[in-house]
N, C-alpha and C positions, 0 to 999 in steps of 0.2 A: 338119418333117413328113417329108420324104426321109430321117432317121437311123432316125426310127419303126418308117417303113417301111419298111427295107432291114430294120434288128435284128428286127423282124417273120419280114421273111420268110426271114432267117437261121436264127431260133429254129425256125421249124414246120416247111421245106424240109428241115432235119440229121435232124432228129427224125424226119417220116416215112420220110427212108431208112434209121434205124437200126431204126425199128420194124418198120418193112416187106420192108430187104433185110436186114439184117443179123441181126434176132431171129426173124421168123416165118418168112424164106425160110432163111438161113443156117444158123442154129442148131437149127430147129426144122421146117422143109421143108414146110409149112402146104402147100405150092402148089408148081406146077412152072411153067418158063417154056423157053421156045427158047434156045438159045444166044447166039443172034443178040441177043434183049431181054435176056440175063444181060446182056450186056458195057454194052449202052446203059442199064444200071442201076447199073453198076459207076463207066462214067463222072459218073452223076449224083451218085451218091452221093461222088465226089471231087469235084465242084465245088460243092456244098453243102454237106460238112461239111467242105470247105477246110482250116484249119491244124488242126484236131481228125478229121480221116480215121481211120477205123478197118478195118485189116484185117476184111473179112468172116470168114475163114478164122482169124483169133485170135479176133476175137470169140464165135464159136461154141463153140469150144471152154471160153472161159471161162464163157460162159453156159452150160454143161451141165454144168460142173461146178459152176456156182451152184446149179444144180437136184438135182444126184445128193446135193451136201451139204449143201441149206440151212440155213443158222444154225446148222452146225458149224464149230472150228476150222477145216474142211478149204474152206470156204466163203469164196471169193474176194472178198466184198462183204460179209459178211452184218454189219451195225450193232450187234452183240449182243458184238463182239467188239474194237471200237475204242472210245477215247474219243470220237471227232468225228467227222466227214464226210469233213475233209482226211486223217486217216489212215488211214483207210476207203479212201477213192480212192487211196490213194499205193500203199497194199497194193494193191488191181485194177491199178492200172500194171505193178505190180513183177510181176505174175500175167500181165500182157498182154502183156508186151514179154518175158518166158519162151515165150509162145507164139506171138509173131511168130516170137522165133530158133529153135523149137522147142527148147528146152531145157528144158523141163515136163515132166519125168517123168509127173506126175499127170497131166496132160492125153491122154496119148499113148492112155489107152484111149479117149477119147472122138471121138478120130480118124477122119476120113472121110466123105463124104457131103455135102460145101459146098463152096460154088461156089468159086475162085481165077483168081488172075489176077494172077502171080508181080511180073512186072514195076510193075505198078499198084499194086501193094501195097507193093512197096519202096520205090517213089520215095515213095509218098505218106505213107511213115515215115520218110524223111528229113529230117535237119535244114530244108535249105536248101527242100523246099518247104514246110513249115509255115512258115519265116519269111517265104516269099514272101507268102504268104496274109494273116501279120499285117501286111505292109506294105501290102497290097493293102487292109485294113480300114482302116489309119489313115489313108491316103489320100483312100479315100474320106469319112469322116471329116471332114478338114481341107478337102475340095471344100465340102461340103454342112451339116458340125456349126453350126447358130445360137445355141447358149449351150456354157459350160464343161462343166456338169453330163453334158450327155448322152454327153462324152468317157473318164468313166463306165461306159459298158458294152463300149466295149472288153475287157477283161478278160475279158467270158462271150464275146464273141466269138473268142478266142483259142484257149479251153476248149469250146467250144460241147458237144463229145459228153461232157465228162470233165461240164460243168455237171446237164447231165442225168442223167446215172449217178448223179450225188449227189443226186439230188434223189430217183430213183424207189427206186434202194438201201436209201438210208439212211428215209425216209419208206415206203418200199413194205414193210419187215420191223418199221416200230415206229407208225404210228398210222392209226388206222383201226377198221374192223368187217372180221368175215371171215363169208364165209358157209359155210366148211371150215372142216374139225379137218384141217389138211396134217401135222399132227406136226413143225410148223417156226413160225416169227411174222411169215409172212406176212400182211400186210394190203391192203385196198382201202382208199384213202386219201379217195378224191373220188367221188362219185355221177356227177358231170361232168366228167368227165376230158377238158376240151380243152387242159388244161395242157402234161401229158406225151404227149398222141397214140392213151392207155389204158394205158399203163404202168405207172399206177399203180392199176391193177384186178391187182393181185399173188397178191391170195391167190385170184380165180378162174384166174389164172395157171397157180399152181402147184398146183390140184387138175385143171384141164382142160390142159393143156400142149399139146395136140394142135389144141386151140379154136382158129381163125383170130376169133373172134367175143371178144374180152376179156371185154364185158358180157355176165352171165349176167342177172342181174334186169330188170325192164321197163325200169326207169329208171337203169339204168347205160349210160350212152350209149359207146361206142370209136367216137371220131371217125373210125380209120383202117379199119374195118371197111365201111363204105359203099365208100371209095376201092378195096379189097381186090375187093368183089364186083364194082363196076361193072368194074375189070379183066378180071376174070374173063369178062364177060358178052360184051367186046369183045372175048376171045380172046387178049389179050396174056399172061396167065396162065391157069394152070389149075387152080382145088382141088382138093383129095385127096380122095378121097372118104375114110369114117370107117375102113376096112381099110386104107387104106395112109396115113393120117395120122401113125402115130409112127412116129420114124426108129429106126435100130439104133441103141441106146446100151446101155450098161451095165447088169447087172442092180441095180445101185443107183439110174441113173434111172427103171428101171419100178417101184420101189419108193415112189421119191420122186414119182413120178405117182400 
């Protein structure tokens, strides 16, 4: 029961801070926060997504250039352009770890405007803490694992953020209903999206990009949209209103909006 629910709240803990700091704050600037609650989100977001941490500041940049080129060669993830998922993700690595060193030409326009937090970021892209993390899993693990099988999911926990990337990636550009013509293959994959957090409401994604709200229809639920407002409401964050919702990007992302 303890492995359940640790992998539990492994899975949903990573997930909301990629959704919530890294794609609608980072990338995409949905909201404003103090300084003060950046860093204590900065922090959360390193002890939750543990040996899979993700640069806020790479991240962003890969995700707008996901958006400015969807389901083009020039498209960091886009499923239309790999055999598989693994070489899907291997490509986003190769794309993310250019823009951790800054050595992304491509990325350089999309430059500026997310949050960092230099030292936090390096460390948390080094070897020796990701391997911390994975000892710190197996450990726990061999405290608490009651059968073989569940030694098993080790693995996504290692990957935790690269797991999810492939899941909303490669499923969020190929199956599904859209409720847009995005001029890409973008899809909504799940009606109830408490899987990926709403990530995989893609193609109202990428026709509203600006939306803190994933669910466009009644019955498309974004679980992390409630968590979004009730911050809000408490002051810790702050919405944009609909004028200062999109960030500066390229004229290739106002086009792909």
């Amino acid at each position: 029961m303890a492995i359940l629910v640790f992998f539990a709240a492994h899975w949903y803990l990573s997930l909301f801070t990629q959704t919530f700091f890294h794609h609608r704050y980072a990338a995409h600037r949905m909201f404003s926060m103090s300084y003060a609650w950046e860093r204590v989100f900065f922090v959360f977001c390193y002890l939750m997504q543990g040996s899979s941490f993700m640069s806020p500041k790479a991240y962003a940049l890969l995700h707008r250039m996901h958006h400015a080129y969807s389901d083009t060669e020039k498209d960091p993830h886009s499923p239309h352009f790999s055999n598989n998922a693994f070489i899907m993700m291997w490509k986003t690595r190769t794309v993310y770890q250019e823009c951790v060193a800054g050595t992304s030409v491509a990325a350089q326009r999309f430059a500026g405007d997310y949050p960092e937090w230099a030292s936090l970021e390096e460390f948390g892209n080094k070897w020796y803490s990701r391997v911390g993390w994975g000892v710190f899993y197996i450990l726990f693990y061999v405290q608490f694992a009651t059968a073989w099988w569940q030694y098993l999911l080790l693995p996504i926990h290692f990957t935790m953020g690269a797991f999810h990337g492939a899941i909303v990636n490669w499923a969020g550009h190929k199956y599904g209903y859209q409720n847009f013509d995005n001029n890409d293959k973008s899809r909504n994959s799940l009606f109830f999206d408490f899987l990926t957090g709403g990530e995989l409401f893609q193609n109202n994604h990428h026709k509203l990009p600006s939306r803190v709200n994933f669910g466009v229809k009644k019955w498309e639920i974004d679980p992390t949209y409630p968590v979004i407002w009730t911050l809000d409401k408490v002051g810790i964050i702050r919405l944009r209103t609909p004028k200062s919702e999109a960030i500066p990007m390229s004229p290739d992302l106002a086009s792909a909006a």
